[in-house]
Residue frames as a rotation matrix with the C-alpha (Angstrom) as fourth column:
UNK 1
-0.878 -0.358 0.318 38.52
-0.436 0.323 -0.840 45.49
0.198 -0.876 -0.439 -19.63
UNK 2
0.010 0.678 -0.735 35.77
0.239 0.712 0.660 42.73
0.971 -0.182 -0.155 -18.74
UNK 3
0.830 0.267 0.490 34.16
-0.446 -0.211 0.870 42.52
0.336 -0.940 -0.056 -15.06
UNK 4
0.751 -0.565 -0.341 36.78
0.633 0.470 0.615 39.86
-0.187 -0.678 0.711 -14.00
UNK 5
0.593 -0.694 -0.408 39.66
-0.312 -0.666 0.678 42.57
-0.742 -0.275 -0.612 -14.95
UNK 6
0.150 -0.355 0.923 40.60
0.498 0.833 0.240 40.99
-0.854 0.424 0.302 -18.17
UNK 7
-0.513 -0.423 -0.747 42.04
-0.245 -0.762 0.600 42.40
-0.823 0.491 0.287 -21.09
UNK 8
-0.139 0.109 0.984 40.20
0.774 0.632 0.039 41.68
-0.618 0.767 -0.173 -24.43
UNK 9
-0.889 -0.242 -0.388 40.61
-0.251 -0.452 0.856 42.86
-0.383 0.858 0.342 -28.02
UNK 10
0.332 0.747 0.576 37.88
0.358 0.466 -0.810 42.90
-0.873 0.475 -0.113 -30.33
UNK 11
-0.759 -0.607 0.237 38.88
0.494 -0.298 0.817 43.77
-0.425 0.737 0.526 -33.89
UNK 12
-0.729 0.582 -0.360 37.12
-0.531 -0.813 -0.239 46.83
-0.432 0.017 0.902 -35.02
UNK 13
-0.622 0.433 -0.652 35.31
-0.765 -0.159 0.624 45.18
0.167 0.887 0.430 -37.98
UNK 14
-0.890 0.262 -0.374 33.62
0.340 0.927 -0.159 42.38
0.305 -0.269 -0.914 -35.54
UNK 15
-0.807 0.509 0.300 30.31
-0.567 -0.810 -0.150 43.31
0.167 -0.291 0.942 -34.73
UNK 16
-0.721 0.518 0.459 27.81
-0.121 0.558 -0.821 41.46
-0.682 -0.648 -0.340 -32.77
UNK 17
-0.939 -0.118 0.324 24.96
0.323 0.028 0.946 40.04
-0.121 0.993 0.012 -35.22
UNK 18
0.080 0.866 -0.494 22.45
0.878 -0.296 -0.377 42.00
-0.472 -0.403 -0.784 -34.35
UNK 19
-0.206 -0.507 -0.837 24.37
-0.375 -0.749 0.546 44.81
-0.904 0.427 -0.036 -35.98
UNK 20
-0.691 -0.584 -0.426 25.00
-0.374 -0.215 0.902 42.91
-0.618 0.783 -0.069 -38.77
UNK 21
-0.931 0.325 -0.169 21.63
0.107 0.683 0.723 41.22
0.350 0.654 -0.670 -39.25
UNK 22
-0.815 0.380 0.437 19.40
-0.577 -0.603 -0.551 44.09
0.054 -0.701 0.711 -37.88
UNK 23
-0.347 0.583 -0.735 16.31
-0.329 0.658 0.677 41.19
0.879 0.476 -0.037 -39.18
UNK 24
-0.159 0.032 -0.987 17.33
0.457 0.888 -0.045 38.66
0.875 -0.458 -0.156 -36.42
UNK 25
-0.967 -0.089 0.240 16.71
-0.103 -0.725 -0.681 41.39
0.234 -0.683 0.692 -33.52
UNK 26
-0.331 0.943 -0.038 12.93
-0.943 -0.329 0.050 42.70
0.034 0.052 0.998 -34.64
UNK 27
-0.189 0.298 -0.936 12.48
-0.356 0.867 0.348 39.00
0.915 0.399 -0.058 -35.29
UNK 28
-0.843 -0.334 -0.421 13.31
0.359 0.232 -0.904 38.13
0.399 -0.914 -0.076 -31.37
UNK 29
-0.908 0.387 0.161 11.49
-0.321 -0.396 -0.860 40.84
-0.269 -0.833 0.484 -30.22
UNK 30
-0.150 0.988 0.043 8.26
-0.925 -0.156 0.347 40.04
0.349 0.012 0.937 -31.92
UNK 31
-0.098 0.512 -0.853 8.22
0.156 0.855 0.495 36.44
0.983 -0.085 -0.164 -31.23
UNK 32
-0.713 -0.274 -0.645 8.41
0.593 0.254 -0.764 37.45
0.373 -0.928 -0.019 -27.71
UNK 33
-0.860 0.510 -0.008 5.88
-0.494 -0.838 -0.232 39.82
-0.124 -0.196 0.973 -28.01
UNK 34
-0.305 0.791 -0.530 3.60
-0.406 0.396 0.824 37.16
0.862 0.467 0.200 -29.71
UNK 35
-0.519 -0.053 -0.853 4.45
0.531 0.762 -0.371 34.57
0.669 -0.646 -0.368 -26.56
UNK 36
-0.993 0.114 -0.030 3.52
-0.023 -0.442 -0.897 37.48
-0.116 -0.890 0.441 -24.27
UNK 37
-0.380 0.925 0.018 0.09
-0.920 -0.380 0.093 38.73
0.093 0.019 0.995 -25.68
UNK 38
-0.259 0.708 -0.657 -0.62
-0.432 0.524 0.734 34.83
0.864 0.475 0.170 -25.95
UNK 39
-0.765 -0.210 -0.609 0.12
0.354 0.652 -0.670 34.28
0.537 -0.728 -0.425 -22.46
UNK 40
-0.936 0.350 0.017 -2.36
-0.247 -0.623 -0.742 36.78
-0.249 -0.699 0.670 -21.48
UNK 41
-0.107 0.960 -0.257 -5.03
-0.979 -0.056 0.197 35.82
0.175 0.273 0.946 -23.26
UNK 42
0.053 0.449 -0.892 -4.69
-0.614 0.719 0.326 32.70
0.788 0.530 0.313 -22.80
UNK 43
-0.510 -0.854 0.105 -3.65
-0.160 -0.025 -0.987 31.67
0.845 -0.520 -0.124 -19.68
UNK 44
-0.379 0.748 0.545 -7.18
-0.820 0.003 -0.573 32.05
-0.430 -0.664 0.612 -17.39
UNK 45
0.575 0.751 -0.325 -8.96
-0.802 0.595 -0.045 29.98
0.160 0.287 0.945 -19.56
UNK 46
0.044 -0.604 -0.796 -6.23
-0.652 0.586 -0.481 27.40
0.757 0.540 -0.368 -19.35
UNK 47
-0.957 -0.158 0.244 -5.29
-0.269 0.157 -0.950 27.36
0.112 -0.975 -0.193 -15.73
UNK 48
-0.054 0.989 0.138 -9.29
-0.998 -0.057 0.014 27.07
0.021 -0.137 0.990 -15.65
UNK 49
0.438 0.173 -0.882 -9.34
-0.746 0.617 -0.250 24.09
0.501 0.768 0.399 -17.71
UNK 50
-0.440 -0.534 -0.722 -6.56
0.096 0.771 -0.629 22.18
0.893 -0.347 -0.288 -15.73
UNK 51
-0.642 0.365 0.674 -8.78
-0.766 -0.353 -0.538 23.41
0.041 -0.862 0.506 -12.33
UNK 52
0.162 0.886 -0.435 -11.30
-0.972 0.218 0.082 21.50
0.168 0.410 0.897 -13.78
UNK 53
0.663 0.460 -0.591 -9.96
-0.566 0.824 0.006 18.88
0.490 0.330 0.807 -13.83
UNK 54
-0.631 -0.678 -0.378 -7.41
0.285 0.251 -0.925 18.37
0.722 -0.691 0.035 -10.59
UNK 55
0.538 0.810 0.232 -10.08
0.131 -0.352 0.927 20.15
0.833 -0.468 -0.296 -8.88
UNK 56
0.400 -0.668 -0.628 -6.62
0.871 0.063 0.488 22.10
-0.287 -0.742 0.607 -7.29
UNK 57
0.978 0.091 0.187 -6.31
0.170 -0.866 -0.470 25.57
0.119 0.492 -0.863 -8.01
UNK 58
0.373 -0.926 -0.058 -2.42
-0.828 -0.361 0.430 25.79
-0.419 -0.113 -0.901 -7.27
UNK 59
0.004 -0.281 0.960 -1.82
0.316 0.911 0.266 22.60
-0.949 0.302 0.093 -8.98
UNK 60
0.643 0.567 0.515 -3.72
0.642 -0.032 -0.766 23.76
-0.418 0.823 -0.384 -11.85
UNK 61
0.941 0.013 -0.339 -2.13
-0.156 -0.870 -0.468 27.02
-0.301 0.493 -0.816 -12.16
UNK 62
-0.207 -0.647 0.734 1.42
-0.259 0.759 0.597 24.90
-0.943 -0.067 -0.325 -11.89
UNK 63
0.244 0.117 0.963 0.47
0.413 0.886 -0.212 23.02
-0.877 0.450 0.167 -14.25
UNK 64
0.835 0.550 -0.021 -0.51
0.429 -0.674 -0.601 25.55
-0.345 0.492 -0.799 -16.47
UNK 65
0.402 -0.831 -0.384 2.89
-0.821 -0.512 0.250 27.45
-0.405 0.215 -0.889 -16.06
UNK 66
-0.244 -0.967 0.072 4.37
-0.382 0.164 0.910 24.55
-0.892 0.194 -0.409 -17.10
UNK 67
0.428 0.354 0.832 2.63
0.826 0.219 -0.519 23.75
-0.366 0.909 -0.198 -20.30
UNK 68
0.990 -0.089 0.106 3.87
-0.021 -0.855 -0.518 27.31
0.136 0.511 -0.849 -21.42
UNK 69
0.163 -0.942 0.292 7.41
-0.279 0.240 0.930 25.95
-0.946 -0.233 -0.224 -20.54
UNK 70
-0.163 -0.135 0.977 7.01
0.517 0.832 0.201 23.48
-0.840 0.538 -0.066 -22.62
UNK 71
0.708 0.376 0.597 5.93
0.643 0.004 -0.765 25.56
-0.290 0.927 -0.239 -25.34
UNK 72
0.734 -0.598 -0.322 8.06
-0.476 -0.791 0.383 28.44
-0.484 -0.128 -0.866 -24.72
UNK 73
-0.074 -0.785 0.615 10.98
-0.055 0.619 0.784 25.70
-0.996 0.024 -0.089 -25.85
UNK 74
-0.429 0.153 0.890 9.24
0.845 0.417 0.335 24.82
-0.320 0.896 -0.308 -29.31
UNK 75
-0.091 0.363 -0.927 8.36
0.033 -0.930 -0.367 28.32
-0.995 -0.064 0.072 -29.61
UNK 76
-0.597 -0.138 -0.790 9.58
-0.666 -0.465 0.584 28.66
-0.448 0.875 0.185 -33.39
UNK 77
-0.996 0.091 0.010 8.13
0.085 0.881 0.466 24.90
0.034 0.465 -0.885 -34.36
UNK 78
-0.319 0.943 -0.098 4.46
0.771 0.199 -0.605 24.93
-0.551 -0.269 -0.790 -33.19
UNK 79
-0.779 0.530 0.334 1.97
0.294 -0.162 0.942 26.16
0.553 0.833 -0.029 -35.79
UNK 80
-0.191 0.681 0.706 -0.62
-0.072 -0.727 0.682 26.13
0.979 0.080 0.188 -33.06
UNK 81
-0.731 -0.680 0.048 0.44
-0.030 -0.038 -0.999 27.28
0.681 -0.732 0.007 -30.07
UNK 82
-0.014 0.740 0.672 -3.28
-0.952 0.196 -0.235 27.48
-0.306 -0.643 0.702 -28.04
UNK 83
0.828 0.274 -0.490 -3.69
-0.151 0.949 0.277 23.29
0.541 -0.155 0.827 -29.04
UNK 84
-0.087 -0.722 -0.686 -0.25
0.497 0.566 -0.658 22.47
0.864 -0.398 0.309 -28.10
UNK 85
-0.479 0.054 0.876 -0.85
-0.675 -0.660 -0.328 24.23
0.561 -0.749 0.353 -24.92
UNK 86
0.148 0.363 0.920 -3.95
-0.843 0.533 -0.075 22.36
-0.517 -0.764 0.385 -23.58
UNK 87
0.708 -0.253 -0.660 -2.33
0.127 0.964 -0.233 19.08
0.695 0.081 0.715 -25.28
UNK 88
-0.520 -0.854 0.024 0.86
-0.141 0.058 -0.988 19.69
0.843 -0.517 -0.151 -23.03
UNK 89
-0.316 0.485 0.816 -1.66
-0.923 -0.356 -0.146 20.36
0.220 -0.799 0.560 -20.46
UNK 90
0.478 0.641 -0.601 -3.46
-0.726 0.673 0.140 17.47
0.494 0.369 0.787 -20.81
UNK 91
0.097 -0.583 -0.807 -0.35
0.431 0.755 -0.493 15.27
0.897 -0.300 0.325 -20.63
UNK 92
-0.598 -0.757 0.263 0.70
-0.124 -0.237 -0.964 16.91
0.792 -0.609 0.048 -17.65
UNK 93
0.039 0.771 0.635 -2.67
-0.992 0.108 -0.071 16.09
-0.124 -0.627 0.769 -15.79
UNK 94
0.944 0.265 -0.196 -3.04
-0.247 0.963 0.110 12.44
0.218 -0.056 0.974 -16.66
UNK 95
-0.276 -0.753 -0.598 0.90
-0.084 0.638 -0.765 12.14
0.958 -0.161 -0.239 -15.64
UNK 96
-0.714 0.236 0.659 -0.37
-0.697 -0.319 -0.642 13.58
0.058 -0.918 0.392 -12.03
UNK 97
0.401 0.893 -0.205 -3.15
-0.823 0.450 0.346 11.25
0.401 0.030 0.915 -12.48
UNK 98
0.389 -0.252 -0.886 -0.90
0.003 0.962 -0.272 8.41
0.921 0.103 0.375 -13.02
UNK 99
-0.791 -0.551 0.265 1.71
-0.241 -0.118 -0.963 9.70
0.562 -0.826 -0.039 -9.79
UNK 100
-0.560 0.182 0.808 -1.29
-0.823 -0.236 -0.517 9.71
0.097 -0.955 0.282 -7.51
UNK 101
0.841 0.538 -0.057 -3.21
-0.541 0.837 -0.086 6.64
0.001 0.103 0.995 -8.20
UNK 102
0.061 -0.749 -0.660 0.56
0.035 0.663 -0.748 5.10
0.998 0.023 0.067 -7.97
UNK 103
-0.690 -0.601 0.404 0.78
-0.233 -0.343 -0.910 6.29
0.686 -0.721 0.097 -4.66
UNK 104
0.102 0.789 0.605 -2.74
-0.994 0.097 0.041 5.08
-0.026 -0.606 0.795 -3.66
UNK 105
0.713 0.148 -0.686 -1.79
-0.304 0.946 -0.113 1.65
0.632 0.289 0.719 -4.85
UNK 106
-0.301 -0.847 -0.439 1.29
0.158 0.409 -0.899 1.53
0.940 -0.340 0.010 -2.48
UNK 107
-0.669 0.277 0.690 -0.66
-0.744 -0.269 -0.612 2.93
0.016 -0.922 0.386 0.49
UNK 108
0.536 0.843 -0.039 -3.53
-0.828 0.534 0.174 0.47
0.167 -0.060 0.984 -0.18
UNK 109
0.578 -0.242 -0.779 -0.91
-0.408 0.741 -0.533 -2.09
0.707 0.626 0.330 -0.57
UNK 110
-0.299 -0.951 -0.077 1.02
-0.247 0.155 -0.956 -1.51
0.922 -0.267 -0.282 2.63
UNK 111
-0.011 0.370 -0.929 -1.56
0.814 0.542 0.207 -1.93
0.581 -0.754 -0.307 5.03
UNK 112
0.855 0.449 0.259 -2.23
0.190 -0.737 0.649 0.22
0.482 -0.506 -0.715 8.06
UNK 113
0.400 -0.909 0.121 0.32
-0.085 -0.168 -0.982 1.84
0.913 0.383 -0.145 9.70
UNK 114
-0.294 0.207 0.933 -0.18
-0.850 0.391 -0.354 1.44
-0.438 -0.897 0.061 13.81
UNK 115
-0.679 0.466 -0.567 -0.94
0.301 0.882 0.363 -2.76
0.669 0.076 -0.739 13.69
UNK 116
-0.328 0.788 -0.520 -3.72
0.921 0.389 0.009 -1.38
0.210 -0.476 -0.854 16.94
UNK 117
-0.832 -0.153 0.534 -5.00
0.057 -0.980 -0.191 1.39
0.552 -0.128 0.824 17.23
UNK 118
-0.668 0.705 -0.238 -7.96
0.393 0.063 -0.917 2.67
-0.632 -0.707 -0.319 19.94
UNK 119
-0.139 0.651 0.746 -11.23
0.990 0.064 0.129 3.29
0.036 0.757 -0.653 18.25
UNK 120
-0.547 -0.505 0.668 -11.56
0.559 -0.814 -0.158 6.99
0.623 0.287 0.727 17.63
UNK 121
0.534 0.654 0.537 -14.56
-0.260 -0.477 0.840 7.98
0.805 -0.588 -0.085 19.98
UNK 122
0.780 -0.148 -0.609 -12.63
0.619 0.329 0.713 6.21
0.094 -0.933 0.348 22.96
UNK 123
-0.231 -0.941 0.246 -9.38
0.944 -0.278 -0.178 8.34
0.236 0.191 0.953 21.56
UNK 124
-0.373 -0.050 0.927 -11.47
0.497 -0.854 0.154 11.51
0.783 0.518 0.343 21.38
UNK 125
0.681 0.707 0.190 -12.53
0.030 -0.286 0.958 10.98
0.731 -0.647 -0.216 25.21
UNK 126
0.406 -0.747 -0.526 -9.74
0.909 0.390 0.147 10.25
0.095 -0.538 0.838 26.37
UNK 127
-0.632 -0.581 0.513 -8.41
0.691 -0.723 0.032 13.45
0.352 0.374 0.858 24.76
UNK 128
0.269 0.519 0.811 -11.49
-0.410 -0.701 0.584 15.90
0.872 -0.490 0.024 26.31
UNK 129
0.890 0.274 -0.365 -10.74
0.348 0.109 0.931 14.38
0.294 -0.956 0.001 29.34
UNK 130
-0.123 -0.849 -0.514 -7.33
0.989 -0.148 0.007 15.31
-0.082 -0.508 0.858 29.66
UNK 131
-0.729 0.105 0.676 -7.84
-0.016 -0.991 0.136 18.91
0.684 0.088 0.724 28.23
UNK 132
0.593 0.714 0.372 -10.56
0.048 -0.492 0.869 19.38
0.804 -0.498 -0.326 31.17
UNK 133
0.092 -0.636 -0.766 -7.83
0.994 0.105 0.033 18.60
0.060 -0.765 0.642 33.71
UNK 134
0.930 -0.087 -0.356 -6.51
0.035 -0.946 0.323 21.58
-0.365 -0.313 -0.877 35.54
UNK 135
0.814 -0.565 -0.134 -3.50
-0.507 -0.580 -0.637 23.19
0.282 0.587 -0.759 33.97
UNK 136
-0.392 -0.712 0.582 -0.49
-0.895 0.443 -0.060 21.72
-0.215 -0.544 -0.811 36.87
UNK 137
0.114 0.080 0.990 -2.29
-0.362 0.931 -0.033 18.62
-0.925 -0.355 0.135 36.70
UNK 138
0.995 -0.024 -0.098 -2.64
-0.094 0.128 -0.987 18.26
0.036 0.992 0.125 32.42
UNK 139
0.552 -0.834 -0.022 1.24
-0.806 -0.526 -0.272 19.16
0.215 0.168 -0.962 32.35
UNK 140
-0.009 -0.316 0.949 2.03
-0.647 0.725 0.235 16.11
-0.762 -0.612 -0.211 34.64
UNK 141
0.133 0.255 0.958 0.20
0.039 0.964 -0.262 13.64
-0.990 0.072 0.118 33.05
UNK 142
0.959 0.070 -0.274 1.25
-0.255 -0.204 -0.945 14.53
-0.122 0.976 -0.178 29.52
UNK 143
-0.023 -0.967 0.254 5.05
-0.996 0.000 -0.089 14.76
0.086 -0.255 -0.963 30.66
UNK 144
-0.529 -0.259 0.808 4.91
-0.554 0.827 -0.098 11.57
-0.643 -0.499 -0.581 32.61
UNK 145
-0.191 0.250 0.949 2.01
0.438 0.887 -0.145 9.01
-0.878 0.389 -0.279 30.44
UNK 146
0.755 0.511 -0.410 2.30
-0.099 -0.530 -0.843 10.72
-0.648 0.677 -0.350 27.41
UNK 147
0.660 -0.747 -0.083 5.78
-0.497 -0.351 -0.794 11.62
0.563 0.565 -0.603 27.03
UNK 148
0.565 -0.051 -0.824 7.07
0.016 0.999 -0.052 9.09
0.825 0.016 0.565 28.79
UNK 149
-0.107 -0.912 0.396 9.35
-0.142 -0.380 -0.914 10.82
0.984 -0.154 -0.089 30.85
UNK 150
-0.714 -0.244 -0.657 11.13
0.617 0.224 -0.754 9.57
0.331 -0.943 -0.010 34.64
UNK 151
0.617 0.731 -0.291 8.76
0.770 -0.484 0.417 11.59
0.164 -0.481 -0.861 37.47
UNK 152
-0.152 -0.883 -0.444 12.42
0.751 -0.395 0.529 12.71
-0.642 -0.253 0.724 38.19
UNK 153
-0.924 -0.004 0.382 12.50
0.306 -0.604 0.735 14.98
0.228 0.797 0.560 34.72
UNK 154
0.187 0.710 0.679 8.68
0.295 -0.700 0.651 16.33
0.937 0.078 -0.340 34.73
UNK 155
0.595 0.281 -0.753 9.48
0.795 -0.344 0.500 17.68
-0.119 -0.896 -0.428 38.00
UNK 156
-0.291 -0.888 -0.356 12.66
0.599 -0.460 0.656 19.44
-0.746 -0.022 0.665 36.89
UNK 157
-0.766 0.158 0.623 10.56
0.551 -0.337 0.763 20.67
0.331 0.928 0.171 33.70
UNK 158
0.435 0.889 0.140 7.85
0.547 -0.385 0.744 22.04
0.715 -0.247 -0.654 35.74
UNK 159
-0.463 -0.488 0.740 9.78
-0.268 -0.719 -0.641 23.44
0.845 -0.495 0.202 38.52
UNK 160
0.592 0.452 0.668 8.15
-0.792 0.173 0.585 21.60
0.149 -0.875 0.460 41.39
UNK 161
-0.343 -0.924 0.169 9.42
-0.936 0.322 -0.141 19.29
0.076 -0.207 -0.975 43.72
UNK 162
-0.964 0.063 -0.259 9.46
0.007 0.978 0.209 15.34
0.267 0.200 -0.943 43.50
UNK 163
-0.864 0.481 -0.148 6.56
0.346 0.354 -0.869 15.20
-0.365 -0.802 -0.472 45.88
UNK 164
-0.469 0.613 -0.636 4.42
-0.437 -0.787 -0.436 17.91
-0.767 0.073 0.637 44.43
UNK 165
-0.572 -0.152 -0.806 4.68
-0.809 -0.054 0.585 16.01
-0.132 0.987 -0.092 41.17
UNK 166
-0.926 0.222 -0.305 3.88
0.153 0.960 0.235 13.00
0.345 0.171 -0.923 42.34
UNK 167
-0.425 0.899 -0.104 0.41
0.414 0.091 -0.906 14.09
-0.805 -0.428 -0.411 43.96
UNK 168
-0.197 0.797 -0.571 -0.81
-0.867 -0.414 -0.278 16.12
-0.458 0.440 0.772 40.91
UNK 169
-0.638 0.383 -0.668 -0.58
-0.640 0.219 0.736 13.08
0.428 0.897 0.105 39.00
UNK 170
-0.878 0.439 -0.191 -2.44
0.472 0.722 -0.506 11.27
-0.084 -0.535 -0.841 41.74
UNK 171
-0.058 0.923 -0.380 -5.05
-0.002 -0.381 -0.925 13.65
-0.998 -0.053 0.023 41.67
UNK 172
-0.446 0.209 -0.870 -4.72
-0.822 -0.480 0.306 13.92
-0.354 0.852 0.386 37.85
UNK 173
-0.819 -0.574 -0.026 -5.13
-0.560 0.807 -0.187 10.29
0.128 -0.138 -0.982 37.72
UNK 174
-0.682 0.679 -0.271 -8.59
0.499 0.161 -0.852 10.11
-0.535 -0.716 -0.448 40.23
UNK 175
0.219 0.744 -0.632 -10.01
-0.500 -0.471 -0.727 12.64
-0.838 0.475 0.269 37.92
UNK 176
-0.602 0.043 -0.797 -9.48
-0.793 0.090 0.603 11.17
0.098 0.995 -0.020 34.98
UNK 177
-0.969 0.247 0.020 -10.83
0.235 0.941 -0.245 7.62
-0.079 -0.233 -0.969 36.48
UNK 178
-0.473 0.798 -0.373 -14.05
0.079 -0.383 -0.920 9.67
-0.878 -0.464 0.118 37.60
UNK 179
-0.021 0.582 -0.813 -14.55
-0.679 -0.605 -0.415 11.29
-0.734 0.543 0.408 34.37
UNK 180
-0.444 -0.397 -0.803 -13.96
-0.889 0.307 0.340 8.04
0.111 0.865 -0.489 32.48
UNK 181
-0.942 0.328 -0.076 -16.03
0.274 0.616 -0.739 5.88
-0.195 -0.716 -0.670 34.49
UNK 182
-0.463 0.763 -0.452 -18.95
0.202 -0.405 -0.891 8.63
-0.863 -0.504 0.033 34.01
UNK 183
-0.306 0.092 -0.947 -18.57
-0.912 -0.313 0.265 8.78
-0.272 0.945 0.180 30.55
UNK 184
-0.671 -0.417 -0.614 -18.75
-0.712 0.593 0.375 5.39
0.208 0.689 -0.695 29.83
């Protein structure tokens, strides 16, 4: 009986070929034993190596694992499994090379992404001035010239009424003029 609930016959004299070819077993296990001990030794120094030279430890170690993919596959073929390592490596760093230096050529190529932008020091006052605001009054003026939203909504989102709203941002407004005036 099989998991799915299937009947199946095997005729006595069939025998899996591990049985019959006790060789091809020990043979398995050692190449897997070989792959292991070489991953261990070998493995820091690699992942090193590709550090070196992505100057990205989690890339690197990536990388790394997958060079030992790659060999893992040609396990029986490769003669010498530590070159073909940091050759696999190798390639796999100068493709990453190639991917990101494609991707700088299309960003360089597309131009900026805001056609105007304010100059950061005017952005980065703008921005301390609002964070000095008082709390009721920051809330407003984020809601309303920030986030565009009706006075109608930042009142309902704050819980105050029309009126209430409409003076903090007057007062949020007066301070900001003050402190933006004084700065400049």
């Amino acid at each position: 009986m099989t998991d799915l609930g299937l009947a199946v016959s095997v005729p006595a004299d069939a025998s899996s070929a591990e049985t019959r070819h006790p060789a091809m077993r020990s043979a398995s296990a050692e190449r897997s034993t070989e792959f292991a001990a070489l991953y261990d030794a070998t493995f820091r120094e690699l992942s090193g190596y590709c550090a070196a030279l992505l100057q990205d430890d989690h890339l690197a170690a990536d990388v790394a694992q997958e060079a030992f993919v790659r060999l893992y596959s040609r396990w029986r073929t490769v003669r010498q499994p530590r070159g073909f390592l940091f050759v696999a490596a190798t390639n796999i760093i100068r493709d990453e090379w190639r991917r990101r230096g494609r991707a700088r050529t299309f960003l360089d190529a597309s131009g900026p992404l805001v056609a105007e932008a304010a100059p950061a020091s005017d952005l980065t006052a703008l921005d301390d001035a609002i964070l000095r605001l008082p709390k009721r009054e920051r809330e407003v003026v984020v809601l309303h010239l920030i986030a565009d939203l009706p006075l109608a909504e930042v009142a309902r989102l704050t819980h105050t009424p029309l009126g209430t709203t409409k003076r903090r941002l007057f007062d949020a407004r007066r301070r900001l003029r003050h402190d933006w005036t004084d700065e400049t």
